[in-house]
mmCIF file as gemmi writes it, N, C-alpha and C atoms, coordinates in Angstrom:
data_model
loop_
_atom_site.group_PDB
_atom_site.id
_atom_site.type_symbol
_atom_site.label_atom_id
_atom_site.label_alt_id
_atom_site.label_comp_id
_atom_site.label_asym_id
_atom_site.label_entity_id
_atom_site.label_seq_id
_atom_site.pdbx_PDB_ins_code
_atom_site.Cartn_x
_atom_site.Cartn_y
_atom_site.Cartn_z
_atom_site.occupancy
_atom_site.B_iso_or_equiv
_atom_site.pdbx_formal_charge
_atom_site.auth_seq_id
_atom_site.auth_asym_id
_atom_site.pdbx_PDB_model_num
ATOM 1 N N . UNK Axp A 1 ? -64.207 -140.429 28.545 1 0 ? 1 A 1
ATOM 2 C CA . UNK Axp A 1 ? -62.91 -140.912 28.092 1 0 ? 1 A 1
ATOM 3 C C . UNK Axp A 1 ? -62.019 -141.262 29.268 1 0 ? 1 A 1
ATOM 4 N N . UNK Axp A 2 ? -61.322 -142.244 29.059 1 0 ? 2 A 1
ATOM 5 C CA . UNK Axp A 2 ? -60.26 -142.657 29.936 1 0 ? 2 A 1
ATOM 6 C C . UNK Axp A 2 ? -59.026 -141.395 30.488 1 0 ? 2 A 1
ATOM 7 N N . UNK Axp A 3 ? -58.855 -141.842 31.538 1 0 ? 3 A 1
ATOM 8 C CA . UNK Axp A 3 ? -57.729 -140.784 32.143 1 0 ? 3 A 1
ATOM 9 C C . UNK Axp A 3 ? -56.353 -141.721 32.112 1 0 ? 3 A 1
ATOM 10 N N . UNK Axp A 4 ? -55.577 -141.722 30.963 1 0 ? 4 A 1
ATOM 11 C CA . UNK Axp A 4 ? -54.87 -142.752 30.242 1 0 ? 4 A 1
ATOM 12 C C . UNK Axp A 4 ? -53.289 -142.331 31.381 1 0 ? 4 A 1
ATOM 13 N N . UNK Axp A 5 ? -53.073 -141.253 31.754 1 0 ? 5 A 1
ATOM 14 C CA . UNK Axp A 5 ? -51.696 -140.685 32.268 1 0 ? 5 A 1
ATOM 15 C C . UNK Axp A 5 ? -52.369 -141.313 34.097 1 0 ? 5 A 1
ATOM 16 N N . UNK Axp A 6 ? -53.12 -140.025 34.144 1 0 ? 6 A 1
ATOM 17 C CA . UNK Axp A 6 ? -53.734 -141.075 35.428 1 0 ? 6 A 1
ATOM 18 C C . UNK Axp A 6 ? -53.366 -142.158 36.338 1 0 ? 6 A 1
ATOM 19 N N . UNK Axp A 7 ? -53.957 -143.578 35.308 1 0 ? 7 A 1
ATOM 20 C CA . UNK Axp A 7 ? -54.018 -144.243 35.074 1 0 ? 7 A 1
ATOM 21 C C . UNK Axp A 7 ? -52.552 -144.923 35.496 1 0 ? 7 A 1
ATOM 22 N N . UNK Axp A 8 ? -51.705 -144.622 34.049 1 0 ? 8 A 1
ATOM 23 C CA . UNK Axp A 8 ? -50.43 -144.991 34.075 1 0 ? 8 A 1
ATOM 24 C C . UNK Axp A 8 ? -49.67 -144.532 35.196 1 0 ? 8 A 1
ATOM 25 N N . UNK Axp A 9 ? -49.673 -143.29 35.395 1 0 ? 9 A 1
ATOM 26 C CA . UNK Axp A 9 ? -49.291 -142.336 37.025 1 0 ? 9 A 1
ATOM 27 C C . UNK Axp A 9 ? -49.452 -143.161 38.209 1 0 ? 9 A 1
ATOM 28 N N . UNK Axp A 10 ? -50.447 -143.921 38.239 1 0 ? 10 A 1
ATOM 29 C CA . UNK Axp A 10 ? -51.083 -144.179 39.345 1 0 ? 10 A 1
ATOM 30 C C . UNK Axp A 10 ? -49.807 -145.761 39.687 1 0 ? 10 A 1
ATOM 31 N N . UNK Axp A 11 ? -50.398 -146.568 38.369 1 0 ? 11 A 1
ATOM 32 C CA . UNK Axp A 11 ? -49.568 -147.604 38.073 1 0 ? 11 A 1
ATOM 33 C C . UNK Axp A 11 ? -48.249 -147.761 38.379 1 0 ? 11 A 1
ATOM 34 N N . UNK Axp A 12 ? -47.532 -146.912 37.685 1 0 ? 12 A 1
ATOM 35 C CA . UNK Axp A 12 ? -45.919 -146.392 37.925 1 0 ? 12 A 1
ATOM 36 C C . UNK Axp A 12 ? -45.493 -146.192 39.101 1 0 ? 12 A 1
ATOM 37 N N . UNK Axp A 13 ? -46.411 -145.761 40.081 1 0 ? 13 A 1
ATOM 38 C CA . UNK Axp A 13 ? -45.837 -145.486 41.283 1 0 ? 13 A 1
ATOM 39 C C . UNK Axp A 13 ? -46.452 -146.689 42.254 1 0 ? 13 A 1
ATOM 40 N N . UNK Axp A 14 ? -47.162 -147.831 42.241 1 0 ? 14 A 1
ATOM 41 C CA . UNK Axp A 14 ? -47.162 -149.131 42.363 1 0 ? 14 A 1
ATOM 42 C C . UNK Axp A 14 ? -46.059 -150.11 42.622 1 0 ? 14 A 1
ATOM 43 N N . UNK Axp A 15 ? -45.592 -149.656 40.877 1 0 ? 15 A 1
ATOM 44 C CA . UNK Axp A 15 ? -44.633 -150.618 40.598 1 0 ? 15 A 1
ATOM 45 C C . UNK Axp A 15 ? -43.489 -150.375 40.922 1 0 ? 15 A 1
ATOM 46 N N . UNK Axp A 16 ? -43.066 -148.788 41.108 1 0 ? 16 A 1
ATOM 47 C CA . UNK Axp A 16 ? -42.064 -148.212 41.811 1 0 ? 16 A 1
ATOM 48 C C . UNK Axp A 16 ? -42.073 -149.183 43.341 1 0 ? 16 A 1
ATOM 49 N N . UNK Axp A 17 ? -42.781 -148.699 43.842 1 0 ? 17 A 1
ATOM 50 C CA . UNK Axp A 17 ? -42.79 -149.291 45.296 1 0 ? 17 A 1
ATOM 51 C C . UNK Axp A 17 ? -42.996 -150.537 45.617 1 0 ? 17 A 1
ATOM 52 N N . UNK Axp A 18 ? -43.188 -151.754 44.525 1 0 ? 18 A 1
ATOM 53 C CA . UNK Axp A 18 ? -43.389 -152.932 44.685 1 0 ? 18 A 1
ATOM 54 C C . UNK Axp A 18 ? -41.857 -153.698 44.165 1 0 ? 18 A 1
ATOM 55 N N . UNK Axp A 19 ? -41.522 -152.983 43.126 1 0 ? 19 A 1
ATOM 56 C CA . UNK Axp A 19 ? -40.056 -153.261 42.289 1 0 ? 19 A 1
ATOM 57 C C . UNK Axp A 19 ? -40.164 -155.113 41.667 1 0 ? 19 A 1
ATOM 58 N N . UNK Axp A 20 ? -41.355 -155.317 41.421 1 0 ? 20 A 1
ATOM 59 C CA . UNK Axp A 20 ? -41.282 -156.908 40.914 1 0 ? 20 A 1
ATOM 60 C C . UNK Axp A 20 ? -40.292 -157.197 39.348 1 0 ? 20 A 1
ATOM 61 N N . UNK Axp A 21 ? -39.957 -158.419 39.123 1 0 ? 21 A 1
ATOM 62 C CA . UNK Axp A 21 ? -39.398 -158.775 38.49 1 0 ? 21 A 1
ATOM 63 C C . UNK Axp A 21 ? -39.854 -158.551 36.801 1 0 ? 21 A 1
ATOM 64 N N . UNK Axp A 22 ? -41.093 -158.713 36.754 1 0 ? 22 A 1
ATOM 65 C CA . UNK Axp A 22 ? -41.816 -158.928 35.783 1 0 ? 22 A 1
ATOM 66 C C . UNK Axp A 22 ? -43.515 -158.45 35.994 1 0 ? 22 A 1
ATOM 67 N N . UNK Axp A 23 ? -43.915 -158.005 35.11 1 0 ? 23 A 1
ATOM 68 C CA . UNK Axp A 23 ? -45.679 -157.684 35.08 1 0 ? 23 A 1
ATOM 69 C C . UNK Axp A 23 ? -46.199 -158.668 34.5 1 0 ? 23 A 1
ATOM 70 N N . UNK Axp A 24 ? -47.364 -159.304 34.566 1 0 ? 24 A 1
ATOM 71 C CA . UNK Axp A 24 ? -48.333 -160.087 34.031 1 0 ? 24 A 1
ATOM 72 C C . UNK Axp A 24 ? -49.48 -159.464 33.543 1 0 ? 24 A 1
ATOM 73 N N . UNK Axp A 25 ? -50.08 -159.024 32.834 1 0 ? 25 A 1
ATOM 74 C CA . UNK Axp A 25 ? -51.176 -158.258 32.431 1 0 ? 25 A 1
ATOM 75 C C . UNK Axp A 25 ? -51.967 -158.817 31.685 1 0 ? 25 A 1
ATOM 76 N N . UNK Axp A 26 ? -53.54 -158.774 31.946 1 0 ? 26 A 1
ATOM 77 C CA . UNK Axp A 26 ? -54.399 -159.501 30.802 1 0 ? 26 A 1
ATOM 78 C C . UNK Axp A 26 ? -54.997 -157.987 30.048 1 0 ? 26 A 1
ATOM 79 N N . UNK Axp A 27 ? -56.048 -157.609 30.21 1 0 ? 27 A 1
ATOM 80 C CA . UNK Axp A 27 ? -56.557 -156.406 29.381 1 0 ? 27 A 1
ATOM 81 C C . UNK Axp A 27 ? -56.474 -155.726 30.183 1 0 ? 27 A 1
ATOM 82 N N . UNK Axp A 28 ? -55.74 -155.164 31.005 1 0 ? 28 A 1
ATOM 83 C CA . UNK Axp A 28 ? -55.297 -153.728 31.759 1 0 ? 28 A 1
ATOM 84 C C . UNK Axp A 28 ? -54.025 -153.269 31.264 1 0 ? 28 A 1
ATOM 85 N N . UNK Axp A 29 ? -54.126 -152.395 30.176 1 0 ? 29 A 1
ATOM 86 C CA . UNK Axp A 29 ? -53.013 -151.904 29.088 1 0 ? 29 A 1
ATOM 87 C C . UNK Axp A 29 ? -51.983 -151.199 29.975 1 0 ? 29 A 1
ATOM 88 N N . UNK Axp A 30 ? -52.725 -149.859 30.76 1 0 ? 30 A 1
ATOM 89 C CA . UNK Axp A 30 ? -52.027 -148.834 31.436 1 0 ? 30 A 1
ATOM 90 C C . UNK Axp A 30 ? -50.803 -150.143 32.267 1 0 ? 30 A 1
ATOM 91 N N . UNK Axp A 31 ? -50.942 -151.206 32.612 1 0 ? 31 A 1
ATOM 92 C CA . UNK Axp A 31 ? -49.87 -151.423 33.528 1 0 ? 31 A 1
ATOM 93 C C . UNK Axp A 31 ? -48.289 -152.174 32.632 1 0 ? 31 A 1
ATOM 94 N N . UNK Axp A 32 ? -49.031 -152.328 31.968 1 0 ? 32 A 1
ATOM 95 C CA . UNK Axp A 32 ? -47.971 -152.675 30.447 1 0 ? 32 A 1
ATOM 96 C C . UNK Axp A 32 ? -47.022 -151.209 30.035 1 0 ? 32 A 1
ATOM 97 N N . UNK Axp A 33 ? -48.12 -150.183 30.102 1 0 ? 33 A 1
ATOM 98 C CA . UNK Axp A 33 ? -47.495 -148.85 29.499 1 0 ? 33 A 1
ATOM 99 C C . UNK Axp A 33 ? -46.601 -148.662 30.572 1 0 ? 33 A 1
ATOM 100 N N . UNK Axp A 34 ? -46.756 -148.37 31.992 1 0 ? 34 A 1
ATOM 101 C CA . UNK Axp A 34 ? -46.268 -148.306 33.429 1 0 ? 34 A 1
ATOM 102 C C . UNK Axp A 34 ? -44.516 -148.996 33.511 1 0 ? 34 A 1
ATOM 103 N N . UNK Axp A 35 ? -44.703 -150.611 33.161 1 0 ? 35 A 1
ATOM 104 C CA . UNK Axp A 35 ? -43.92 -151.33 33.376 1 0 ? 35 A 1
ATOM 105 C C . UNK Axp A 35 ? -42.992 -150.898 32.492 1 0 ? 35 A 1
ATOM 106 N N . UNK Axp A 36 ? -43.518 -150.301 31.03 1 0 ? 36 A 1
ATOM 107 C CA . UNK Axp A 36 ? -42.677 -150.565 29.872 1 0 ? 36 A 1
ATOM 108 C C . UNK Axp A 36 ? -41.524 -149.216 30.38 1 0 ? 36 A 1
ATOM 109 N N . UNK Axp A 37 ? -42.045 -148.21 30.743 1 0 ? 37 A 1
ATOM 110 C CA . UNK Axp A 37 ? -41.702 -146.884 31.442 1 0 ? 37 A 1
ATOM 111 C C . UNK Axp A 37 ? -40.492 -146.814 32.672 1 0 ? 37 A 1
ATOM 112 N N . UNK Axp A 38 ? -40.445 -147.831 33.192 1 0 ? 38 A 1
ATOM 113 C CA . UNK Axp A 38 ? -39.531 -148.558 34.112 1 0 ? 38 A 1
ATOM 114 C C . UNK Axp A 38 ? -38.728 -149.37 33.839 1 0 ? 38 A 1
ATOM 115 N N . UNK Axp A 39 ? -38.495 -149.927 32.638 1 0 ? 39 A 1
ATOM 116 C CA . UNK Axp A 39 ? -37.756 -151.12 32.113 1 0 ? 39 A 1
ATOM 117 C C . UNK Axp A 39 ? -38.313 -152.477 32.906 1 0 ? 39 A 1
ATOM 118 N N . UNK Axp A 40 ? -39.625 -152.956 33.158 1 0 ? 40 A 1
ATOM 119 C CA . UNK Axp A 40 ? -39.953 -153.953 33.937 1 0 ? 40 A 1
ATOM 120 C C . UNK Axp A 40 ? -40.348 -154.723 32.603 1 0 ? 40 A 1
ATOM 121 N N . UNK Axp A 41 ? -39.85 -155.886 32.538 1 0 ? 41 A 1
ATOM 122 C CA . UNK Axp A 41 ? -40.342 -156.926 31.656 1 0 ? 41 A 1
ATOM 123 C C . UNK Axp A 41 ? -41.841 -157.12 31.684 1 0 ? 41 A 1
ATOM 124 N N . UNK Axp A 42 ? -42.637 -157.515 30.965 1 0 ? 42 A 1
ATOM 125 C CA . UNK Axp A 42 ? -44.152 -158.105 30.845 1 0 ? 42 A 1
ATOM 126 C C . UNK Axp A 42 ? -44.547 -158.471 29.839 1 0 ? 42 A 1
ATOM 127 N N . UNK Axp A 43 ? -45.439 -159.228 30.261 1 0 ? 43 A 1
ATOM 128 C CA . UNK Axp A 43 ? -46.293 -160.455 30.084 1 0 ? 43 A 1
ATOM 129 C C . UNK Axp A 43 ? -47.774 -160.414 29.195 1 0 ? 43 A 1
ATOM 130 N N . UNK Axp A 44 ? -48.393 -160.177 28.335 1 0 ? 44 A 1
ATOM 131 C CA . UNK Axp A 44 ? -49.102 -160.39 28.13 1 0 ? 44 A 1
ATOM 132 C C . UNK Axp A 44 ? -50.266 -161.463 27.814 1 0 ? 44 A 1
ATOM 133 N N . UNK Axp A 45 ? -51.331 -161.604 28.976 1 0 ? 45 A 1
ATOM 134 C CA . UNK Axp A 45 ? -52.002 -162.978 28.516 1 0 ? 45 A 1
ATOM 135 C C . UNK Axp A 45 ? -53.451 -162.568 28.097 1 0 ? 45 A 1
ATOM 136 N N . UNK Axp A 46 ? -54.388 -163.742 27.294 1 0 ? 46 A 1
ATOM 137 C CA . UNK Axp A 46 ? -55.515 -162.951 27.862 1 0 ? 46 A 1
ATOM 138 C C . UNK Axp A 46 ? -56.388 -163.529 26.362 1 0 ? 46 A 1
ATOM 139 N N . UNK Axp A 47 ? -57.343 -163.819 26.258 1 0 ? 47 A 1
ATOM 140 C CA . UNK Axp A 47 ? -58.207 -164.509 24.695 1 0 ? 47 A 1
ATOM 141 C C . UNK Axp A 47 ? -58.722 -163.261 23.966 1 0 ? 47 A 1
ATOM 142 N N . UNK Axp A 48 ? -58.083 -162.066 24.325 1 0 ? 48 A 1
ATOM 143 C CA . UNK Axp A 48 ? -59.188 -161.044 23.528 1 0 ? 48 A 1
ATOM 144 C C . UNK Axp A 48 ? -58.159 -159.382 24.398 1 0 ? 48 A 1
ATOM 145 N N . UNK Axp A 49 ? -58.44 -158.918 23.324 1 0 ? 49 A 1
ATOM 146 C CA . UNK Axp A 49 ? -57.677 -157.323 24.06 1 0 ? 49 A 1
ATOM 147 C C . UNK Axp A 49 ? -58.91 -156.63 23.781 1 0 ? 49 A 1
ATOM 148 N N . UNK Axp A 50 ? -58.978 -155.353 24.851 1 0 ? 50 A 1
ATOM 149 C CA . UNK Axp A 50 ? -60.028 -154.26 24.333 1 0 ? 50 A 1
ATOM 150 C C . UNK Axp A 50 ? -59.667 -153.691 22.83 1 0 ? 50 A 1
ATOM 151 N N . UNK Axp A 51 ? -58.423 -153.218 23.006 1 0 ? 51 A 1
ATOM 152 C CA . UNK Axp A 51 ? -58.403 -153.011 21.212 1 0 ? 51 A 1
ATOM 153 C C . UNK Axp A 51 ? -59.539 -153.477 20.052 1 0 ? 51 A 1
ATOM 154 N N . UNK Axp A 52 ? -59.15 -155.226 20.618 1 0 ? 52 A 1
ATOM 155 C CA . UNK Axp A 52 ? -60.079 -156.021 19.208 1 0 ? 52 A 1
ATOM 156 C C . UNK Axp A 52 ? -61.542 -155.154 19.114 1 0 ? 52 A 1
ATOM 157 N N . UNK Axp A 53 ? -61.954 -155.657 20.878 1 0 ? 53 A 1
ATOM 158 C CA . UNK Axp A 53 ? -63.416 -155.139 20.842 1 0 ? 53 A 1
ATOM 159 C C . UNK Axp A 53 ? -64.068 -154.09 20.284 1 0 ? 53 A 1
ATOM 160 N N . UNK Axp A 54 ? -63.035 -153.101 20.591 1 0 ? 54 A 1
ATOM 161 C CA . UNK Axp A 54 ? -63.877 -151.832 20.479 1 0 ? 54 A 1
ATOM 162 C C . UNK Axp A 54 ? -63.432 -151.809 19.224 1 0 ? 54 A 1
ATOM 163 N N . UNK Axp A 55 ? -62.86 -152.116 18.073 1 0 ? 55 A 1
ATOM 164 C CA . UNK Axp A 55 ? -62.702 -151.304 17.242 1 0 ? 55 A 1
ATOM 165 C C . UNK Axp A 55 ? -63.618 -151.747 16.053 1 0 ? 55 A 1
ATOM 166 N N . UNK Axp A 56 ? -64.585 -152.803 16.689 1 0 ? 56 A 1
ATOM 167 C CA . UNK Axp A 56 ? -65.752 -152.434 15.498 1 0 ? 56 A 1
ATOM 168 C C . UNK Axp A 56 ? -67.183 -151.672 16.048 1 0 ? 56 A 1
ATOM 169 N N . UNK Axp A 57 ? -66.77 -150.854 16.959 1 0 ? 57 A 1
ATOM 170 C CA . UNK Axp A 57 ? -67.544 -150.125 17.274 1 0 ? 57 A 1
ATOM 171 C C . UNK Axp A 57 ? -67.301 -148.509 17.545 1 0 ? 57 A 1
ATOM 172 N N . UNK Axp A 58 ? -65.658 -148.148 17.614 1 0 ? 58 A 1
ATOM 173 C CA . UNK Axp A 58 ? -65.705 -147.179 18.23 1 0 ? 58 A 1
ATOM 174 C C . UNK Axp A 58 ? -64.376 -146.874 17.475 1 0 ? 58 A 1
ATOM 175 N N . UNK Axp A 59 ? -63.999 -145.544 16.972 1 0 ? 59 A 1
ATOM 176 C CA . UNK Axp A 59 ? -63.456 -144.486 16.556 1 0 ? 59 A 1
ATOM 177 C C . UNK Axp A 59 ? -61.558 -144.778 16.903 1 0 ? 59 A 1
ATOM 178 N N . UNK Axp A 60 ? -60.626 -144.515 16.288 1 0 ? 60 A 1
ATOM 179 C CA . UNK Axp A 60 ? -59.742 -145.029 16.476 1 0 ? 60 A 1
ATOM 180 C C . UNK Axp A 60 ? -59.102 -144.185 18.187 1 0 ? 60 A 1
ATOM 181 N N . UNK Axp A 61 ? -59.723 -143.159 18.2 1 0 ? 61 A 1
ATOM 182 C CA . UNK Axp A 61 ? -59.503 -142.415 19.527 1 0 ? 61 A 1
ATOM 183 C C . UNK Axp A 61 ? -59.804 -143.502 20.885 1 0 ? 61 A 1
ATOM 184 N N . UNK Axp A 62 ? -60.545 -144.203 20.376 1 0 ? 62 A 1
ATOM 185 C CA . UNK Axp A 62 ? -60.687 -145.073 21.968 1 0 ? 62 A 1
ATOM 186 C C . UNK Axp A 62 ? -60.052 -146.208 21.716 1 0 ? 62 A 1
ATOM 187 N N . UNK Axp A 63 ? -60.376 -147.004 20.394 1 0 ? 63 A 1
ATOM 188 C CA . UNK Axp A 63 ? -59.193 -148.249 20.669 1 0 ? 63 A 1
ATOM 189 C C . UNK Axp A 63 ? -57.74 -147.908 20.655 1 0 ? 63 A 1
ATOM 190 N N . UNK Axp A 64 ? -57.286 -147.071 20.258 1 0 ? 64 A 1
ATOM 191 C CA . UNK Axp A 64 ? -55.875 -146.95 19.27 1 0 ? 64 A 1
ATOM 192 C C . UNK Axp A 64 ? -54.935 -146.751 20.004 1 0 ? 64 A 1
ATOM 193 N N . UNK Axp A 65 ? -55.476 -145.837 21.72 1 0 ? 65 A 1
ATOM 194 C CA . UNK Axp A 65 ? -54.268 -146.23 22.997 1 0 ? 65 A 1
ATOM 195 C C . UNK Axp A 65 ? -53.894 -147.567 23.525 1 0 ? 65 A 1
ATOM 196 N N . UNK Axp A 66 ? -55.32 -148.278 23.476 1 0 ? 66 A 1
ATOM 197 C CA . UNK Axp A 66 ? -55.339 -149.889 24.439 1 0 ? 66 A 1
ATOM 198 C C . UNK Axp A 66 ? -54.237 -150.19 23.479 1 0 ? 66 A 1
ATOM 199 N N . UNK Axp A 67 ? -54.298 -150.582 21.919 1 0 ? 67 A 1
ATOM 200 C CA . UNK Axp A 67 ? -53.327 -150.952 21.045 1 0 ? 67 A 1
ATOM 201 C C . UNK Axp A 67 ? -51.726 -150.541 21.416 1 0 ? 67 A 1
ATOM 202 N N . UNK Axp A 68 ? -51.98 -149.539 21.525 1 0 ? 68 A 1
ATOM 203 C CA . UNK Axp A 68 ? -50.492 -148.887 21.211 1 0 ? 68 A 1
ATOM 204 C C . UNK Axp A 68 ? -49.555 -149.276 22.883 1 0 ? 68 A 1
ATOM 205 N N . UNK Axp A 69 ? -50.611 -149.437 23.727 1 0 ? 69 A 1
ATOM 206 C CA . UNK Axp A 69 ? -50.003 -150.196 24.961 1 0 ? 69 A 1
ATOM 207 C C . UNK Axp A 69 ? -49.59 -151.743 24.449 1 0 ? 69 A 1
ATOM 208 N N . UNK Axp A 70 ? -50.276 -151.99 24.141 1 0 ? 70 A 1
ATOM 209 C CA . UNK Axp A 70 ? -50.124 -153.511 24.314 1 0 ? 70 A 1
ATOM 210 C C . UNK Axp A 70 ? -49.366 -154.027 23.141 1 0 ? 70 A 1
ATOM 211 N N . UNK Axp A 71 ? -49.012 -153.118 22.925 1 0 ? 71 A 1
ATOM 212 C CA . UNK Axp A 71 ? -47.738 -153.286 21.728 1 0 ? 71 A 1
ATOM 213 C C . UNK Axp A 71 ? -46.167 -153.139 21.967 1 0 ? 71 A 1
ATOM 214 N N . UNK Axp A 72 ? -45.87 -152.819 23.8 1 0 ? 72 A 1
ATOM 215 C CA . UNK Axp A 72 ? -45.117 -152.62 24.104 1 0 ? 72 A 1
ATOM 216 C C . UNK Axp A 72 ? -44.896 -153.614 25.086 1 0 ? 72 A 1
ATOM 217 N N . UNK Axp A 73 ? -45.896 -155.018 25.067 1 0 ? 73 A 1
ATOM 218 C CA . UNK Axp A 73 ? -45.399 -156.001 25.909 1 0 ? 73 A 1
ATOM 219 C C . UNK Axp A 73 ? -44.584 -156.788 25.555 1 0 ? 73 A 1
ATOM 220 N N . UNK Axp A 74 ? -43.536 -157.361 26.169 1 0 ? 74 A 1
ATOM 221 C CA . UNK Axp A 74 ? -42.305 -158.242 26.1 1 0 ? 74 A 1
ATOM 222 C C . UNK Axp A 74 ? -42.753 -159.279 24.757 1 0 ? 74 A 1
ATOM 223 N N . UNK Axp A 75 ? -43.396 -160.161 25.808 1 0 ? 75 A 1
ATOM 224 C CA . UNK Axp A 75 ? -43.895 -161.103 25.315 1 0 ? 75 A 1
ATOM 225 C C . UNK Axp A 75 ? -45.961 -161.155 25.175 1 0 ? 75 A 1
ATOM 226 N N . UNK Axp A 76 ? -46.093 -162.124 24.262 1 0 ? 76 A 1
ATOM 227 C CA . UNK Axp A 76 ? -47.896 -161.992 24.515 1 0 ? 76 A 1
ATOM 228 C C . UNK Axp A 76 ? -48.28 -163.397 24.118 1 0 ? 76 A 1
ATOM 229 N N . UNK Axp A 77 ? -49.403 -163.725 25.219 1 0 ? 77 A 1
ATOM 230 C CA . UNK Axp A 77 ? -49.903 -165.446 24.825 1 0 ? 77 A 1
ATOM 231 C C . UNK Axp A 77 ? -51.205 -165.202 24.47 1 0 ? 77 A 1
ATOM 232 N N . UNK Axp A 78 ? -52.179 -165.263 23.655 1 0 ? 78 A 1
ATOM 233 C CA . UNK Axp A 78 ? -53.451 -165.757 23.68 1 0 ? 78 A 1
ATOM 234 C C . UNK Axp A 78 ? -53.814 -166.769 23.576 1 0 ? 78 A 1
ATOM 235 N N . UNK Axp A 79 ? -54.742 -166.836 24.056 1 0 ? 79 A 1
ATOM 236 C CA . UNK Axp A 79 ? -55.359 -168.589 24.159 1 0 ? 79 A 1
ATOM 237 C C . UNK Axp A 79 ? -56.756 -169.027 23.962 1 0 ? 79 A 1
């Protein structure tokens, strides 16, 4: 299983020290969760989220974080 705080921990203190305007994120959720945690605007792009994938294969425990990140992006484009 993913180390989801980790992850985000790791992220957060990135973005702390980078201070950008905005995040861009394709399927790397944790930096969406990170940004959202900071008040940093973001971006979601990307033809497919892990969410979609996994969830005809796998238990709502593994898709249901990627989701719940990427539900906290500003904006989102697929294409």
């Amino acid at each position: 299983f993913l180390k989801w705080d980790e992850f985000v921990e790791r992220e957060t203190n990135f973005l702390r020290s980078q201070r950008p305007d905005i995040v861009i994120a394709d399927v790397v959720c944790w930096a969406i969760k990170a940004a959202f945690g900071l008040g940093i605007k973001t971006l979601l792009i990307g033809n497919f989220t892990w969410s979609q994938m996994y969830k005809s294969f796998y238990g709502e425990e593994i898709w249901g974080p990627y989701q719940k990140y990427y539900e906290m992006a500003d904006v989102v484009v697929f294409y």
